[in-house]
MMTF fields as JSON, N, C-alpha, C and O atoms, coordinates in Angstrom:
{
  "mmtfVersion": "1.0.0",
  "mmtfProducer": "UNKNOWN",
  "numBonds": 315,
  "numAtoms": 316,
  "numGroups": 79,
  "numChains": 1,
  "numModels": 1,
  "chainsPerModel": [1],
  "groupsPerChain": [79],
  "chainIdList": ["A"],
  "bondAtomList": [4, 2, 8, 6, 12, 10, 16, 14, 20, 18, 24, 22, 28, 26, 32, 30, 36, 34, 40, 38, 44, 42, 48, 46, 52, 50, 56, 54, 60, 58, 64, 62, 68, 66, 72, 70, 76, 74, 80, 78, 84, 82, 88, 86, 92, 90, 96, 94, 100, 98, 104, 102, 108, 106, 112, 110, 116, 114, 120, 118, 124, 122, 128, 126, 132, 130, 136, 134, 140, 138, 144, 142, 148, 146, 152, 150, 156, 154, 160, 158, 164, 162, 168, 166, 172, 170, 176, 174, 180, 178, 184, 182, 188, 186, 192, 190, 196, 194, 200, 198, 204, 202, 208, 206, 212, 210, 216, 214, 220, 218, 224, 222, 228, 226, 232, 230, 236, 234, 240, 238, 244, 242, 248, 246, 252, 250, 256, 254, 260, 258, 264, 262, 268, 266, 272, 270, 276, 274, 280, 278, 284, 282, 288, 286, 292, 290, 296, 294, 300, 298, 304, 302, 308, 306, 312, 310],
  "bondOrderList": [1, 1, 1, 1, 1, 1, 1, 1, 1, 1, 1, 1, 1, 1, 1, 1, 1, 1, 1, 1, 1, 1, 1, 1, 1, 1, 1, 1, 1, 1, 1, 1, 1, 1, 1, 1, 1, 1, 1, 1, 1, 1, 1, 1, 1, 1, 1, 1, 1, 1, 1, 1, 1, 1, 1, 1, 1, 1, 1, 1, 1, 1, 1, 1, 1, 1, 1, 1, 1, 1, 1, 1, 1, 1, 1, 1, 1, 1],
  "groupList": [{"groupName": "UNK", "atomNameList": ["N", "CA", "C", "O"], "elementList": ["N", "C", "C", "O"], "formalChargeList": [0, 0, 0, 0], "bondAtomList": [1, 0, 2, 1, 3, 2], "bondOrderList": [1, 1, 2], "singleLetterCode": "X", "chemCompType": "L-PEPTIDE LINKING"}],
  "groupTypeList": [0, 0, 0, 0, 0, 0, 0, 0, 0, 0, 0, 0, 0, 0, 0, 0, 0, 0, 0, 0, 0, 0, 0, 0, 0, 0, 0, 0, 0, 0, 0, 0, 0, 0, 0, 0, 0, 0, 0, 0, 0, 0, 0, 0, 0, 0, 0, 0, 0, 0, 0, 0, 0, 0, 0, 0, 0, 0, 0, 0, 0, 0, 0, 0, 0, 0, 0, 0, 0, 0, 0, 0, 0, 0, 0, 0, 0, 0, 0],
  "groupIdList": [1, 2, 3, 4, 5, 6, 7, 8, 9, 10, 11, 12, 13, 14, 15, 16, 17, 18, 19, 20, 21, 22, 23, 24, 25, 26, 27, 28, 29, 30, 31, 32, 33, 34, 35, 36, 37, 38, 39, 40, 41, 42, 43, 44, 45, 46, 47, 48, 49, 50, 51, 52, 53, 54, 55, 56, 57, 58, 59, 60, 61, 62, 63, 64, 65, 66, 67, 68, 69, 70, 71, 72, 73, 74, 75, 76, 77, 78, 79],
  "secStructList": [7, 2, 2, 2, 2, 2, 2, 2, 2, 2, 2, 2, 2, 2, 2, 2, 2, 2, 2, 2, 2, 2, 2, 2, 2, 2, 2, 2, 1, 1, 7, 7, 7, 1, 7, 7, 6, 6, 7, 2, 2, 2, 2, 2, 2, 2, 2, 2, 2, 2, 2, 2, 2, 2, 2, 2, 2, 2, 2, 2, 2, 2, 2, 2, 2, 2, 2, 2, 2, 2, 2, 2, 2, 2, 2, 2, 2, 7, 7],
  "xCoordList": [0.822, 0.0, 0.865, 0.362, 1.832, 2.729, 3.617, 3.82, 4.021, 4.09, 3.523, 3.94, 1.878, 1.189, 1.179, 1.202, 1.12, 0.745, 2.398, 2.302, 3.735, 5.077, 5.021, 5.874, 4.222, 3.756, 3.211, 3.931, 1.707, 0.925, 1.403, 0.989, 2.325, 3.131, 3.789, 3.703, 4.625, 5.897, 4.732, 4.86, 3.814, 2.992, 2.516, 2.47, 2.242, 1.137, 2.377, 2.449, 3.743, 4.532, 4.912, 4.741, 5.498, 5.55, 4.472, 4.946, 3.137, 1.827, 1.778, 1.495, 2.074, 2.362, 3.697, 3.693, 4.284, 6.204, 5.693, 5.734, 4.957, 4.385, 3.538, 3.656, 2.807, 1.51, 1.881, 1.192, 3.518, 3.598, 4.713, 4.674, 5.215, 6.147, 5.586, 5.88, 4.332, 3.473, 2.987, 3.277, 2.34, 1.801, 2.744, 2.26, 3.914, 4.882, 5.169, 5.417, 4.991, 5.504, 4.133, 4.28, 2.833, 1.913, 1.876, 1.555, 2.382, 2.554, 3.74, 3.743, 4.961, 5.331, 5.517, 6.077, 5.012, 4.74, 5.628, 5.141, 7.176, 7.959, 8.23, 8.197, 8.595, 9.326, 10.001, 11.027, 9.578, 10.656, 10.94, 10.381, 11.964, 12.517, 13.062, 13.385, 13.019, 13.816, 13.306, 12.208, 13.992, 13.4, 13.326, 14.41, 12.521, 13.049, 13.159, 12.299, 14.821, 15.561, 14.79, 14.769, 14.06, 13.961, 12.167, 11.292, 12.176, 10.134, 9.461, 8.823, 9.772, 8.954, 7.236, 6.681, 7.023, 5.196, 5.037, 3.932, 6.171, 5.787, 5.568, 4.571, 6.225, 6.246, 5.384, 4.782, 5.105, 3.724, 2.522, 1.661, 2.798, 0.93, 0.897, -0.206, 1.76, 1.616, 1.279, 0.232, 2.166, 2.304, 0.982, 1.08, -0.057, -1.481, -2.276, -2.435, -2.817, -3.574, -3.089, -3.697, -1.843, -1.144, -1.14, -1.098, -1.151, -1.326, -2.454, -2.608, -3.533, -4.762, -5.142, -5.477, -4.855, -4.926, -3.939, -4.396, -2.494, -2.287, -3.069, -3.244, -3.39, -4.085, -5.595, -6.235, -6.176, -7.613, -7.417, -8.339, -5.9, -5.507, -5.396, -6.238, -4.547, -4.06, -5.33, -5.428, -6.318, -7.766, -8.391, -8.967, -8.22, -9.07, -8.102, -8.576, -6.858, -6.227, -6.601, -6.698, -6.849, -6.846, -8.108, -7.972, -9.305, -10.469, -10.798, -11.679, -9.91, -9.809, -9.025, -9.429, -8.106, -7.39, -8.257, -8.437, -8.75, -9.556, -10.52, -10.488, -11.519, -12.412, -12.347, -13.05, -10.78, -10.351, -10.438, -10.98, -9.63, -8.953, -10.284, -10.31, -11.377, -12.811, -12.764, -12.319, -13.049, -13.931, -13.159, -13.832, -11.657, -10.614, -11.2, -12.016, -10.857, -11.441, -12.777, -12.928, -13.86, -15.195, -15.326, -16.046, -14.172, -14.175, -13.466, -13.563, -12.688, -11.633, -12.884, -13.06, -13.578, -14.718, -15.078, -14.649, -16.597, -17.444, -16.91, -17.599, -15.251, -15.094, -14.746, -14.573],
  "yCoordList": [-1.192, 0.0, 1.255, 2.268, 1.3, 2.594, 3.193, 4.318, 1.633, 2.155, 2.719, 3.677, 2.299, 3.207, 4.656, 5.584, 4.51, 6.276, 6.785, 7.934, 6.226, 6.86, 6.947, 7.559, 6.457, 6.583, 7.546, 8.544, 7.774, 8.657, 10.225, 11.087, 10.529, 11.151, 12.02, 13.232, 10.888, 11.425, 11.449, 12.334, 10.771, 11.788, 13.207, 14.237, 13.002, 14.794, 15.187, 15.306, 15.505, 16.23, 16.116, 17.181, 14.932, 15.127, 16.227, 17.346, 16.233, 16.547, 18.188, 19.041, 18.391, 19.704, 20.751, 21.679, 20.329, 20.512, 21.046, 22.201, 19.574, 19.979, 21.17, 22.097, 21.064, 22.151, 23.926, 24.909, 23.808, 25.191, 25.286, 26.382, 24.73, 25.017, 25.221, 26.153, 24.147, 24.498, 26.182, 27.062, 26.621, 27.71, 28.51, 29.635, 28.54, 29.562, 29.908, 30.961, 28.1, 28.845, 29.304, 29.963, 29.017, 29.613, 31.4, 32.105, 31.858, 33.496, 34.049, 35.214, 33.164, 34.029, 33.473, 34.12, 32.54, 32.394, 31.185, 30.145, 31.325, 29.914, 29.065, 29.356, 27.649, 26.714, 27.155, 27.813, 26.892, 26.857, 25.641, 24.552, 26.181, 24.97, 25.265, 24.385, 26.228, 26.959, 28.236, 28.62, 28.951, 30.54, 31.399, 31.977, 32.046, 33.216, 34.465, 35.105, 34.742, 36.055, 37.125, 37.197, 38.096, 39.243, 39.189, 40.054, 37.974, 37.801, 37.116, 36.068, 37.904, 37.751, 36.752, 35.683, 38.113, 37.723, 36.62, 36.634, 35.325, 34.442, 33.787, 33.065, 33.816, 32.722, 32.79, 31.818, 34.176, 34.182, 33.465, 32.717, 34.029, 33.68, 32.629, 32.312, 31.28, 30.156, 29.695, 29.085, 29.978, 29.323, 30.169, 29.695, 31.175, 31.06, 29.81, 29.196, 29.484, 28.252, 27.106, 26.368, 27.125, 25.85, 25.713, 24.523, 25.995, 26.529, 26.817, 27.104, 26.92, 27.063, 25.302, 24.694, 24.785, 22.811, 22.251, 21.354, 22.725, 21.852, 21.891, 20.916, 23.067, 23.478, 22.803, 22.762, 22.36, 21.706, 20.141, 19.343, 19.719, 18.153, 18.141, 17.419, 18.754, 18.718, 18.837, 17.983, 19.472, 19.682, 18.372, 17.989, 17.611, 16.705, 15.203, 14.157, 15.606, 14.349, 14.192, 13.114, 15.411, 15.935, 14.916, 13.813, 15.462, 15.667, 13.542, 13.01, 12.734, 11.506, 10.827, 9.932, 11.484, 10.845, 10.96, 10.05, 12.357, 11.864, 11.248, 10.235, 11.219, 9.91, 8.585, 7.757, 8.477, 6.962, 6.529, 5.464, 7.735, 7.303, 7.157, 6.248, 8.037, 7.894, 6.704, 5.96, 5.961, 4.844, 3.907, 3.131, 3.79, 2.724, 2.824, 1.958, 4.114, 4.015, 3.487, 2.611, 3.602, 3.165, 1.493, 0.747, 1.194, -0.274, -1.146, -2.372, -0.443, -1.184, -0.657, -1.27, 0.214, 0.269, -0.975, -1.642, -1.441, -2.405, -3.654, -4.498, -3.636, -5.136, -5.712, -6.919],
  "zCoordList": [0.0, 0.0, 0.0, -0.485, 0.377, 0.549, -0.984, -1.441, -1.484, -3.042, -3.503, -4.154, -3.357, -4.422, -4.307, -5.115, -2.524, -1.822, -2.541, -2.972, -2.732, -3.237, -4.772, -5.414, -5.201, -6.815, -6.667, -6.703, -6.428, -6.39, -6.216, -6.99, -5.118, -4.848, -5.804, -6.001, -6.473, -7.69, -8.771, -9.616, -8.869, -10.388, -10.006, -10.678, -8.973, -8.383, -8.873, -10.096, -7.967, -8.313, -9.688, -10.282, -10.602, -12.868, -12.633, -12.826, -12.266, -13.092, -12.799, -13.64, -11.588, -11.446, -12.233, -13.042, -11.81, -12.895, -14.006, -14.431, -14.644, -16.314, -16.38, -17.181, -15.597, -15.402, -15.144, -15.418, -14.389, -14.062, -15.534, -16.094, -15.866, -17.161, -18.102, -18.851, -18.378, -19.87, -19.307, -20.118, -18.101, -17.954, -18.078, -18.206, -18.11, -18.328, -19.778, -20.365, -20.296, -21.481, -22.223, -23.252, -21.797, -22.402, -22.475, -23.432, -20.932, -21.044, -21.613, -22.009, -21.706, -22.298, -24.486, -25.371, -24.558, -25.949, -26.197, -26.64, -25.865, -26.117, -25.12, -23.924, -25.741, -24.684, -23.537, -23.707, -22.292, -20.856, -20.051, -19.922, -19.571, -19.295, -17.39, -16.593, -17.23, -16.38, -15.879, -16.281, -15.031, -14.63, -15.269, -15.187, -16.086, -16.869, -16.124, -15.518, -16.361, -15.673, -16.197, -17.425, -15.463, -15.613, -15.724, -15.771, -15.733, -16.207, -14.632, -14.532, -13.702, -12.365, -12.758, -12.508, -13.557, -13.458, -14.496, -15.038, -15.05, -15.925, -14.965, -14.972, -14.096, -12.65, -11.939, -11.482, -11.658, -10.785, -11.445, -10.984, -12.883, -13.43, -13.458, -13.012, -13.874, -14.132, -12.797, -12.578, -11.862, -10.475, -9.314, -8.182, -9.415, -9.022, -8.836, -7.781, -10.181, -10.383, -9.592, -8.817, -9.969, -9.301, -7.586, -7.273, -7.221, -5.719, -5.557, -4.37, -6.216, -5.974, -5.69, -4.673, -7.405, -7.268, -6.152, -5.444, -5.89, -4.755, -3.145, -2.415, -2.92, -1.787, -2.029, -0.979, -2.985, -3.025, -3.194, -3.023, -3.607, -3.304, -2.081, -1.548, -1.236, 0.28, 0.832, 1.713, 0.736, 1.214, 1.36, 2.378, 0.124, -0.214, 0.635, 1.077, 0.605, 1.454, 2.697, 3.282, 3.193, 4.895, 5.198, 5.728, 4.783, 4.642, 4.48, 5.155, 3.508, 3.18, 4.813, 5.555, 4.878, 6.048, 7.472, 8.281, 7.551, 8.873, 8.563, 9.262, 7.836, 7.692, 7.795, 8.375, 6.72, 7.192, 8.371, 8.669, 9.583, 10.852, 11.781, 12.611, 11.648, 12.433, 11.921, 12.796, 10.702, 10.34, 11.14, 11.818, 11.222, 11.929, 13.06, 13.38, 14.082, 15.657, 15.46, 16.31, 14.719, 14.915, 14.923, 15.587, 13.748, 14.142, 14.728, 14.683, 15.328, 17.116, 18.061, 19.114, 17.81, 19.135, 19.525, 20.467, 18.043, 17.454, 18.166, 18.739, 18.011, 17.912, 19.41, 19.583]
}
């Protein structure tokens, strides 16, 4: 079970990477690969959204994990 959660993991992070680079290079028009010196706000704009989706994954883990952990205590009560 922990593989998958260390899989799962390293794609969020590929999926994000891709997500703030394609958004970079969408503002400023070409391929990036890297920081562009002197272009502050390519970084910002791409990297908004993105931080908007990691903060609503982390939401949604939180939100998964305590449920799990109630449902566990509920059934070491039961038994």
């Amino acid at each position: 079970m922990a593989s998958i959660q260390w899989v799962a993991s390293i794609y969020i992070i590929v999926t994000c990477a891709a997500l703030l680079y394609g958004g970079m290079s969408d503002s400023i028009g070409c391929p990036v690969t890297s920081y562009v010196e002197g272009h502050p706000d390519v970084f910002m704009t791409a990297c908004t959204p993105l931080s908007w989706l990691l903060a609503f994954i982390v939401g949604a883990s939180a939100i998964h994990a305590s449920r799990r952990g109630a449902t566990r205590v509920l059934q070491s009560e039961s038994a």
